[in-house]
PADRENKE-644954 format. One record per residue (C-alpha): residue number from 1; x, y, z. Coordinates in steps of 0.02 Angstrom, whole numbers, always signed. Each point is the difference from the previous one (the first is absolute). Layout:
N
> NUM_X_Y_Z
...
END
This chain:
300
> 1_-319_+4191_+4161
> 2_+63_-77_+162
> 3_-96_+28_+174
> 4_+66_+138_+124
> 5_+40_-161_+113
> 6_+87_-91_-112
> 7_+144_+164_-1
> 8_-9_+16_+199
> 9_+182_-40_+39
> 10_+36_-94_+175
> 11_+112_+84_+120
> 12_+142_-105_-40
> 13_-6_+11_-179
> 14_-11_+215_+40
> 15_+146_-34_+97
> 16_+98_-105_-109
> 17_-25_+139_-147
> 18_+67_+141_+103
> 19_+160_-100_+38
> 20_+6_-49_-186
> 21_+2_+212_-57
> 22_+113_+56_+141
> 23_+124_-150_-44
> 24_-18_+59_-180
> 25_+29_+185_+44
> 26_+140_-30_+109
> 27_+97_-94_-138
> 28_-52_+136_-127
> 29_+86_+143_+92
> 30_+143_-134_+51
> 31_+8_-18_-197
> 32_+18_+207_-24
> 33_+118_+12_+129
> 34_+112_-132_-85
> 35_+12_+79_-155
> 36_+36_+158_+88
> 37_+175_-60_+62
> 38_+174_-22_-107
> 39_-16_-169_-92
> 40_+172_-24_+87
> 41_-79_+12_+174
> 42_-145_-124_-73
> 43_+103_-136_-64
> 44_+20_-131_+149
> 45_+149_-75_-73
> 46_+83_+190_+2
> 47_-1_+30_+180
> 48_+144_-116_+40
> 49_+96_+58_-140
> 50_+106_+107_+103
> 51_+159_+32_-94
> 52_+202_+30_+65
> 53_+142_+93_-79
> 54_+149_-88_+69
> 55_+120_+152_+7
> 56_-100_+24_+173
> 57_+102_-145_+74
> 58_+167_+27_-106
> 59_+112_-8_+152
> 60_-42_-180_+6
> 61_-64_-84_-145
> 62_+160_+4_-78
> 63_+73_-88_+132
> 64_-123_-148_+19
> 65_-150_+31_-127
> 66_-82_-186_+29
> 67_-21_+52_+173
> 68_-61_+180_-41
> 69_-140_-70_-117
> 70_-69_-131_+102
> 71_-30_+144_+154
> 72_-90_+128_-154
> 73_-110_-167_-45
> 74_-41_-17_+189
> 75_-59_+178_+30
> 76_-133_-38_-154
> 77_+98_+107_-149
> 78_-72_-90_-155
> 79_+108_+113_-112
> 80_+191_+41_-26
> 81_+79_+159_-98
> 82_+176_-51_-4
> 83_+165_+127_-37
> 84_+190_-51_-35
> 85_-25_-94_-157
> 86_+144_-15_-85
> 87_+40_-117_-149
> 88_-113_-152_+53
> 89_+30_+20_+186
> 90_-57_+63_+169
> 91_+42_+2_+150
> 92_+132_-126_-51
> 93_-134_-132_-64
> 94_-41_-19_-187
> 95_-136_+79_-22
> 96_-112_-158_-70
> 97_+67_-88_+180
> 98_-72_+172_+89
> 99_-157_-18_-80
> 100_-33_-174_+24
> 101_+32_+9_+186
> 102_-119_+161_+24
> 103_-140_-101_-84
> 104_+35_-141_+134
> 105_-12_+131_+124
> 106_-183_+25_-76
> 107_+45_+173_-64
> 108_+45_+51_-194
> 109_+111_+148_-54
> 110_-112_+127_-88
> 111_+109_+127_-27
> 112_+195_+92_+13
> 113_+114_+120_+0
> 114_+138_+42_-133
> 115_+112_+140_-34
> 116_-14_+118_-130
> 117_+175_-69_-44
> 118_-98_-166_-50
> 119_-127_+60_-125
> 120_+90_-23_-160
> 121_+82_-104_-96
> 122_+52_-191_+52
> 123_+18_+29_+184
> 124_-225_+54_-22
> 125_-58_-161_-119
> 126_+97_-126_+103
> 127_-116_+101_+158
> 128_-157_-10_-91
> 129_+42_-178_-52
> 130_+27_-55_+173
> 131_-160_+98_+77
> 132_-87_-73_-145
> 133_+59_-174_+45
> 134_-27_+7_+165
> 135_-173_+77_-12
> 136_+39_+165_+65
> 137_-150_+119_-78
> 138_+81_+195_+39
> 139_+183_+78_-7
> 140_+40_+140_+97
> 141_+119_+162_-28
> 142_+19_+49_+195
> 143_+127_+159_-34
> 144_+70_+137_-74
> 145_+173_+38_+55
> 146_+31_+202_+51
> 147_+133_+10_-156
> 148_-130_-75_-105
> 149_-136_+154_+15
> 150_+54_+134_+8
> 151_-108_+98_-135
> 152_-189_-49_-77
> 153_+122_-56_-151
> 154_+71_-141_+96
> 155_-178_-54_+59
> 156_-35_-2_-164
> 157_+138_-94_-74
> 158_-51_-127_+159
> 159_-164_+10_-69
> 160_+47_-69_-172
> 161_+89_-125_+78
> 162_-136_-59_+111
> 163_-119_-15_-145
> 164_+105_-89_-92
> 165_+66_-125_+128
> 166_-205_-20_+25
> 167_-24_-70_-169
> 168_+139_-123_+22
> 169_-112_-54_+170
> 170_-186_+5_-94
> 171_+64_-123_-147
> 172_+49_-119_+115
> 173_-152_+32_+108
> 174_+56_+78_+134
> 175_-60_+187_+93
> 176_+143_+111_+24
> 177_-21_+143_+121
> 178_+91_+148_+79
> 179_+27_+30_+190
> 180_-5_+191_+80
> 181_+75_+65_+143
> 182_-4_+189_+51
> 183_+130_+73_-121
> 184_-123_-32_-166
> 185_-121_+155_+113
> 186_+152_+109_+11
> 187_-24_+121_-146
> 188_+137_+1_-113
> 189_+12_+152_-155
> 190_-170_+52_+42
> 191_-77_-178_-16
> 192_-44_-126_+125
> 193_+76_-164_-68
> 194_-124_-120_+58
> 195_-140_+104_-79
> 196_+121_-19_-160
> 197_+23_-191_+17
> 198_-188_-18_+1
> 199_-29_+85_-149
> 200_+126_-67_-98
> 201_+18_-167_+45
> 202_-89_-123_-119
> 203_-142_-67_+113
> 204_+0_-156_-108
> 205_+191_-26_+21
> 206_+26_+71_+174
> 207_-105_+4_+180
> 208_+41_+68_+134
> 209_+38_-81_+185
> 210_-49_+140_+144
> 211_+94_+5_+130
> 212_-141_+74_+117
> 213_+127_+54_+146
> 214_+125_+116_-114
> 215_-169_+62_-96
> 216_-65_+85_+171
> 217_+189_+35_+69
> 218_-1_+111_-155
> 219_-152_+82_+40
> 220_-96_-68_-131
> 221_-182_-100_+24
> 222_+6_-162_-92
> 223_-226_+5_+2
> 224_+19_+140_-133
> 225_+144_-112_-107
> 226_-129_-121_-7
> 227_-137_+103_-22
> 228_+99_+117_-158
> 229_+74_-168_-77
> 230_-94_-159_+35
> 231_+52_-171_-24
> 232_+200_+68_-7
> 233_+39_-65_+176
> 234_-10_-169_-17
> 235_+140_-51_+143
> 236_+28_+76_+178
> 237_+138_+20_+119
> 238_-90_-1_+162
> 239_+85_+83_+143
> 240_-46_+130_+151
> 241_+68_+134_+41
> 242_+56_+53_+189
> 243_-107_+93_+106
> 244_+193_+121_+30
> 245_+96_-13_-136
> 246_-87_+1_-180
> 247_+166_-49_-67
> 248_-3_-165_+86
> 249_-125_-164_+6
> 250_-122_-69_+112
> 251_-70_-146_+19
> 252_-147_-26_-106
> 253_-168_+64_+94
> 254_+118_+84_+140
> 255_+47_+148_-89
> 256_-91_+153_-90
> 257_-60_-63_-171
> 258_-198_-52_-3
> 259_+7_-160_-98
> 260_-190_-56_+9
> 261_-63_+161_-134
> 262_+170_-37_-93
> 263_-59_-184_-24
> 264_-182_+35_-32
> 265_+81_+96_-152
> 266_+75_-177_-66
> 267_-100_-32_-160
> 268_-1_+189_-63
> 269_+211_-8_+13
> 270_-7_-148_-100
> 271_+110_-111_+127
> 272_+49_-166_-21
> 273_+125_-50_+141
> 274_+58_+99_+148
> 275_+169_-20_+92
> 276_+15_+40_+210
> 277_+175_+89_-27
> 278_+95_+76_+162
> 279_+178_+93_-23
> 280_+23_+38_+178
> 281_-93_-73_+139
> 282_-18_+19_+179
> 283_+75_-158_+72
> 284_+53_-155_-121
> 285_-43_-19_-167
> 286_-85_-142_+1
> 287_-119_+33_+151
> 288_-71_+153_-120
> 289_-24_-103_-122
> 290_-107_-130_+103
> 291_-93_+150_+70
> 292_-21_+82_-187
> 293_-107_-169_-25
> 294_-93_+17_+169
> 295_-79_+164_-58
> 296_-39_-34_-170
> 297_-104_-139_+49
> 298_-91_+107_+87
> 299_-49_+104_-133
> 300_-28_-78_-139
END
């Protein structure tokens, strides 16, 4: 048995241990607090990943895309959601050329936009090929035209053809995904057709893309989508709404959504990418998109 003396403990070495269990406690609860946040808000390599659908500048990319993309790369967008495709071209470039000069810029195209007059046949393979090709990983439905739903049948004629245009994208291993805007809240015999799409789209064959300004311009809350069907949201369309006019767009952190708890909700939607979109602005395009940017990077 040792002496009492030989377990006295010098100042220094009493100090030395108290440092030692406060530094351990303090990394403990810095450990808890970790796990407590979206694993999208605790991947480093996620925070710059702030994402662009071009149809916010379509009054001039089509006019000199080169110089559009190289501005997008300077504000810090990482990724692209394109729109226009059209039988191996965009924006008037081939659409191998388009994606070779976006990864110059440092950026990649993750996802895009096609019409539902795309998703069959020929015209939908030589799509998927391309995406494939070019290492595009989701494909996007944006729209339903007004003449194109007018019952809960049509939806659900859409709805077949959604599914089915889906398996085309998962056997070439690609995520294909629908886009809202306010109309799917409108109810429609009874029914309220985005409820409907949820249901009966095939999760495995179809996600689904929020649009987070048309889900609150309908009234709707998009905390309880996520919370009623996690992991379906795996894109965003991020866009404010003004402080005057709920119809119109803000700049992003200027207007009346509250992004930060819509964010901390990340992992439970299931996202992947999110897009800064803008369909009207409050001076030029392109200055809301550089300020979209600005804010994010603030929160996240």
């Amino acid at each position: 048995m040792r002496s009492m003396a030989s377990t006295l403990l010098t100042p220094n070495q009493i100090n030395s241990i108290m440092k030692r269990r406060e530094f351990i406690q303090s990394s403990s609860l810095a450990a808890v607090g970790m796990l407590t946040l979206p694993s999208f808000l605790m991947k480093k390599e996620k925070k710059g990943q702030i994402g662009l659908q071009l149809y916010t500048l379509r009054s001039t990319i089509g006019q000199d895309p080169k110089g559009v993309l190289k501005k997008v790369s300077e504000f810090g967008y990482k990724n692209l959601e394109t729109y226009g495709y059209g039988d191996g071209k965009i924006f008037g470039m081939g659409f191998k050329e388009f994606n070779d000069y976006v990864k110059s810029l440092g950026m990649k195209v993750t996802s895009g936009h096609y019409g539902l007059d795309m998703i069959k046949g020929d015209k939908w393979k030589k799509a998927v090929d391309d995406a494939k090709a070019n290492g595009q990983k989701f494909m996007v439905v944006p729209y339903i035209n007004e003449d194109q739903r007018k019952t809960i049948d049509d939806y659900k004629r859409i709805i077949a053809d959604l599914n089915a245009a889906g398996e085309v994208c998962n056997a070439a291993g690609i995520r294909f995904g629908y886009h809202n805007h306010a109309f799917e809240f409108d109810t429609v015999d009874g029914q309220i057709p985005y409820d409907v799409m949820l249901k009966e789209l095939d999760p495995k064959n179809v996600g689904m893309e929020m649009d987070i300004f048309w889900v609150v311009n309908a009234g709707r809350d998009p905390l309880k989508y996520f919370e009623q069907y996690p992991g379906r949201f795996e894109q965003w369309h991020v866009k404010d709404m003004d402080k005057s006019d709920k119809n119109r767009n803000a700049n992003i952190g200027s207007g009346t959504i509250d992004w930060k708890p819509i964010f901390a909700k990340a992992k439970q939607s299931g996202l992947k990418h999110f897009y800064v979109e803008q369909e009207s602005y409050p001076g030029e395009p392109i200055n809301s998109v550089e300020e979209g940017a600005k804010y994010l990077k603030t929160i996240l």
